[in-house]
C-alpha positions in Angstrom: -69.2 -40.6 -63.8 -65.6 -41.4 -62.7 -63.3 -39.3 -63.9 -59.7 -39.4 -63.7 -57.0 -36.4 -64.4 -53.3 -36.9 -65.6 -50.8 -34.1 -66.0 -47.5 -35.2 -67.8 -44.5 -33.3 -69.4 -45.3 -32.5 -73.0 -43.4 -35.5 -75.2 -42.7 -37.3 -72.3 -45.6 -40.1 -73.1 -45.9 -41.7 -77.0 -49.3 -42.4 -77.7 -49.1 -46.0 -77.0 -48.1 -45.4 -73.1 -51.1 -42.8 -72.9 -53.8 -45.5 -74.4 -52.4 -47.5 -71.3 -53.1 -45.2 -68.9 -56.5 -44.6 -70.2 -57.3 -48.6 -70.2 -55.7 -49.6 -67.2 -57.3 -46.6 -65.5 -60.2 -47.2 -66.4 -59.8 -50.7 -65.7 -58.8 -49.6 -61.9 -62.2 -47.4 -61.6 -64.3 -50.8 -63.5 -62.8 -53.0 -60.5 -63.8 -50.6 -57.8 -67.5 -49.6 -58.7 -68.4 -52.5 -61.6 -68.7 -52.8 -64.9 -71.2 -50.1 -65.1 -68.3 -47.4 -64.9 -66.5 -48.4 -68.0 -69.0 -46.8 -70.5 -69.0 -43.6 -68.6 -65.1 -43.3 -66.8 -63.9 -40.2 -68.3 -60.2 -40.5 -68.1 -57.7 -37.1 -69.4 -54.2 -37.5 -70.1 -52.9 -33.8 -70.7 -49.4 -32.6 -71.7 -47.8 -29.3 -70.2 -45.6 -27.2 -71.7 -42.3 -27.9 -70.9 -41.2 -25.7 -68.3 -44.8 -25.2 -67.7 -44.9 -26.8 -64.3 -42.7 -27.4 -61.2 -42.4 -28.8 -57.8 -40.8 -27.6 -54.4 -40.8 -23.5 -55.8 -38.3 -24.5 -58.7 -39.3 -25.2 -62.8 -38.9 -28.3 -64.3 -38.2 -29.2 -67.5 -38.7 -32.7 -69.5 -34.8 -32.4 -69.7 -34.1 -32.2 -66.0 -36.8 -34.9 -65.8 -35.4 -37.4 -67.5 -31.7 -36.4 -66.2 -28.4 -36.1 -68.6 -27.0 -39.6 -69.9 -24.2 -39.1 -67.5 -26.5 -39.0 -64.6 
C-alpha cells in the first residue's frame, strides 16, 4: 500500500488545498505503480500545533511562516 505522510502548520491549508494534496498525490503514486494503487494509496495530511515544530534548532510559528505584511 502506498502511503504518503504530510506535516503542515495547523490553519495553514483550508480544506480545499488539503483534498488537492490527497488527489494529486495519489495521482503521483497511480502514475508510478498503476492504476492498481489508487484504491489502496493511503495518503495523511496532518496539522501541527503552531509552534509545535521547527527547523535549524529554532521554533516556528505559522506567523513567522507566512512573514509580516511588511516583509
Amino acid at each position: 500500500m502506498p502511503f504518503a505522510s504530510f506535516k503542515v502548520p495547523a490553519g495553514s491549508l483550508d480544506e480545499k488545498k488539503k483534498e488537492r494534496i490527497v488527489e494529486r498525490t495519489t495521482e503521483l503514486y497511480v502514475e508510478i505503480y498503476g492504476e492498481r494503487a489508487r484504491a489502496t494509496t493511503l495518503v495523511l495530511v496532518e496539522e501541527v500545533t503552531d509552534g509545535g515544530w521547527g527547523i535549524g534548532g529554532n521554533v516556528l510559528t505559522l506567523a513567522m511562516i507566512q512573514g509580516s505584511p511588511d516583509d
